[in-house]
N, C-alpha and C positions, 0 to 999 in steps of 0.2 A: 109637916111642912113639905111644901114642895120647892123645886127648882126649876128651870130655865122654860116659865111658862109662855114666854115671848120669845121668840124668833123675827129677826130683821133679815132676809136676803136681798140683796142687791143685784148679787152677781147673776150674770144671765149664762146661760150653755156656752159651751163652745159655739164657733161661728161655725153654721155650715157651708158648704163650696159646693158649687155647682161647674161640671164639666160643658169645655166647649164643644157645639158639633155643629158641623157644617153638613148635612143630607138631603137627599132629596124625598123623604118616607113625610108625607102629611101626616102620621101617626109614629114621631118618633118616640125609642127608646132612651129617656133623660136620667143621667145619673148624678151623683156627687158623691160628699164625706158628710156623715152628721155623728158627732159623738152623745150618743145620750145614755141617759140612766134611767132608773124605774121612777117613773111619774115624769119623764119628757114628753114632747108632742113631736111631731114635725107635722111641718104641712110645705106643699109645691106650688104657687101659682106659675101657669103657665096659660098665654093667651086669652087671658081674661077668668080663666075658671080655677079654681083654689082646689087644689087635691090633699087628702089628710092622711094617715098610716091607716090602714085595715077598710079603705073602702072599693079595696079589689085592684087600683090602679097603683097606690103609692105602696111600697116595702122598702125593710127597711132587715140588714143582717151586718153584725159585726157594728161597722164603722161606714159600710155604705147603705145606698138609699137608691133606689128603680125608681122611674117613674115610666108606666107605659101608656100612652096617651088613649085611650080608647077611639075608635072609629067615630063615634056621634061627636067628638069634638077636631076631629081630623081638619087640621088648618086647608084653608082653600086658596091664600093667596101667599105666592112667594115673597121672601123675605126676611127682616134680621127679626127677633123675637128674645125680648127679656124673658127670662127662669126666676124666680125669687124663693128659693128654701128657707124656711123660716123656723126655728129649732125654738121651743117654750118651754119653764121649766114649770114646777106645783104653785112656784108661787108669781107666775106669769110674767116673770123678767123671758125676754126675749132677744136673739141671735138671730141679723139677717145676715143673708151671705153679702158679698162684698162687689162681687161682680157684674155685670151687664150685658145683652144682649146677644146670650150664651149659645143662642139657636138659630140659624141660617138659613131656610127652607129652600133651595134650589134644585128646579124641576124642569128647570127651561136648557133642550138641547141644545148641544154645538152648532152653529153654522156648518151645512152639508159642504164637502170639497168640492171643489171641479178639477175634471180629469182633462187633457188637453187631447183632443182624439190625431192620432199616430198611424202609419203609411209608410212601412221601412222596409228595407230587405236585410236588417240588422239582426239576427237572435239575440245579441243583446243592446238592446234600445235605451239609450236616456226617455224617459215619461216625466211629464210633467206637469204641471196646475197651478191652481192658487185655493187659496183657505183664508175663509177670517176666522184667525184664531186669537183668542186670550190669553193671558199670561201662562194660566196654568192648564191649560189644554196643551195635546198632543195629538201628531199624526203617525198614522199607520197606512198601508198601500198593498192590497192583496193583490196579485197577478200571476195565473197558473195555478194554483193552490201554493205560494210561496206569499209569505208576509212579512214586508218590512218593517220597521220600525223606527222614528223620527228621531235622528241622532246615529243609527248603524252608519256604516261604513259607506253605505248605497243610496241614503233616502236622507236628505237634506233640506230645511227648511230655512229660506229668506227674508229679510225686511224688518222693518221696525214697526212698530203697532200693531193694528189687527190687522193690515192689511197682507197678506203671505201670500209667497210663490215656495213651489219644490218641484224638486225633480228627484227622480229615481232612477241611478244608476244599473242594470240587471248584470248580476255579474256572471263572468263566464259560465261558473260552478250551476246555475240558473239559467242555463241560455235557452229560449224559447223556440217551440219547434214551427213550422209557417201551418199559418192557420188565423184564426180570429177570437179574440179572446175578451173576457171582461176586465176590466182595471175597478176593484174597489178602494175608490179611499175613506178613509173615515176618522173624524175628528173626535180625540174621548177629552173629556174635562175631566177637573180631579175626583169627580164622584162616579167615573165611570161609565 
């Protein structure tokens, strides 16, 4: 005589989780959590194409899960991008993750600054411009081989919205010798 010839599973895996990322890599590196056991699956869709464990893109170690997007599917246009991690067990109950449009693709630079061109017998001169900057953009201000940075002491940024003015105070410690110099400014967002 035998015993427990039937088997009913209902319960599906753990849910997997998929990490946010905001970057600018058309071939980014996607990660999460998948807890599996022997005879789990996972699979990734990302941007239309479904990736599975061992077909060179998708791994999987411990409790986490890579996905490296290969170059032939490298996205081409910016923007927000659903992930879906999908954990399956032997007997095909399945675990999708929970979240949404986990990937961000932004490729597109800052607005270049304008430098306001200057005429002084001052060695330390206020400089000044404007920026259209974003909320999470920042500015910086190289002059002399000395670089400020938005918020020091010296280099202050004005106005509400995108529309900005600044000026850069040179301080003594810095004080410029007569001659003709370049001013860079430069706006970084938060990818850099």
């Amino acid at each position: 005589t035998t015993v427990d010839e039937l088997t009913i599973d209902l319960t599906p895996p753990p849910t997997p989780t998929v990490e946010s990322l905001v970057d600018n890599a058309p071939t980014p590196l996607l990660s999460g959590t998948a807890v599996l056991v022997t005879g789990d699956t996972l699979s990734v869709t990302f941007a239309g194409t479904t990736y599975q464990l061992g077909d060179g893109n998708l791994s999987h170690a411990g409790s986490r899960w890579s996905l490296q997007v290969p170059a032939g599917d490298a996205l081409s246009v910016d923007g927000t991008y659903d992930v879906v991690a999908v954990a399956a067990d032997e007997f095909g109950n399945q675990a999708t993750d929970i979240t949404v449009d986990e990937y961000v693709l932004d490729t597109v630079l800052p607005a270049s600054p304008v430098v306001d061109f200057v005429e002084t017998n001052d060695t330390t001169p206020v400089i000044s411009g404007s920026a259209q900057m974003l909320a999470d953009e920042s500015l910086s201000v190289r002059v002399n081989g000395v670089t400020y940075l938005q918020g020091d002491s010296q280099l202050n940024v004005f106005g509400a919205g995108i529309a900005k003015t600044w000026d850069l105070q040179i301080p003594v410690a810095d004080a410029i010798p007569e001659g003709s110099y370049d001013v860079d400014a430069f706006t970084t967002d938060a990818l850099g």
